[in-house]
N, C-alpha and C positions, 0 to 999 in steps of 0.2 A: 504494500500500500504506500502512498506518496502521497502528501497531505496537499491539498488545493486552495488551501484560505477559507475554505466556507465548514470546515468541521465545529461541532459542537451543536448545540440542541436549545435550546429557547424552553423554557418551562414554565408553569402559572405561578404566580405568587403562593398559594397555597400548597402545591409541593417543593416550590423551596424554603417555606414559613416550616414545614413540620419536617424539612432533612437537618434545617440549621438550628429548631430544637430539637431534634435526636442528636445532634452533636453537644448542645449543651447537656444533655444528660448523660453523657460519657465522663469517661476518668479522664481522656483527652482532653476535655473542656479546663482552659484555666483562667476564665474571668474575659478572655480576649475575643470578643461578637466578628471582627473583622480587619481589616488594615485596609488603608487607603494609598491611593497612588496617582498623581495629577496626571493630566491629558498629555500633559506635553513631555512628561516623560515615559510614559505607554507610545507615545506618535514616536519617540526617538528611537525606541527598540525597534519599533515597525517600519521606520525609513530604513534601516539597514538592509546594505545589497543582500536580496536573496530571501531576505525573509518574508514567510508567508501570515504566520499567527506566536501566537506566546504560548509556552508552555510553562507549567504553573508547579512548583518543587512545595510541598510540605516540607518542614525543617524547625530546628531546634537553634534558639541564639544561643551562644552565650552562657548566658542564665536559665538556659533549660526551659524557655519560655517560645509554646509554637511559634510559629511565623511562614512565611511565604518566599518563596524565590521564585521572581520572572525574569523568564530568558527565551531569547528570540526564539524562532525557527525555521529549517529552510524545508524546501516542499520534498526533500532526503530523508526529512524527519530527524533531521540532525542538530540536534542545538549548537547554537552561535554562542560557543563558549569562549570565543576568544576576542568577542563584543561585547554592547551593554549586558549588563546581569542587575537587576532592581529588585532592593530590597528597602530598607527602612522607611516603610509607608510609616503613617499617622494613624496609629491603633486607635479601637471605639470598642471598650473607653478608655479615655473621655470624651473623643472625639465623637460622637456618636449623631450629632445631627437632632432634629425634634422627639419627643414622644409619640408612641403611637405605633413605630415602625414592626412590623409582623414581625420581618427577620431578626429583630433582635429578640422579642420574646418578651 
């Protein structure tokens, strides 16, 4: 298979409101709903030559606290490890935005 830019799935808010509480009900859960990541540095991985989409690393900082790695990828299925790699988004929380939101719970 050879990835073409258009992989992944669209889902209703109600199935992703009750997979991202089944995650809070896990041992994995450690206080952290999400991380954020601005436009313009998602656009910068996605301008690089070759790349079609991001692929997305569960991981452990540090302090043993989840977190996320995005890194490019080309349509080889190969990550553009030797380009951008984005990490230290703006976790929620506290970052979290209004009340109310399903995904957070």
């Amino acid at each position: 298979m050879s990835f073409n830019g258009n992989e992944g799935q669209f889902v209703t808010l109600a199935e992703a409101s009750q997979w991202t509480a089944n995650f809070r009900e896990t041992s994995c859960f450690q206080g952290i709903h999400a991380q954020f990541y601005g436009k313009s540095k998602i656009q910068d991985i996605l301008r690089q030559p070759g790349c079609v989409g991001i692929r997305v690393y569960r991981a452990l900082d540090d302090l043993g606290v989840p977190i996320v790695v995005l890194v490019g990828t080309d349509a080889n299925e190969n990550d553009l490890y030797n380009g951008l790699i984005l990490e230290k988004g703006t976790q929620c929380p506290p970052y979290c935005g209004g009340d109310g939101n399903p995904l957070q719970g």
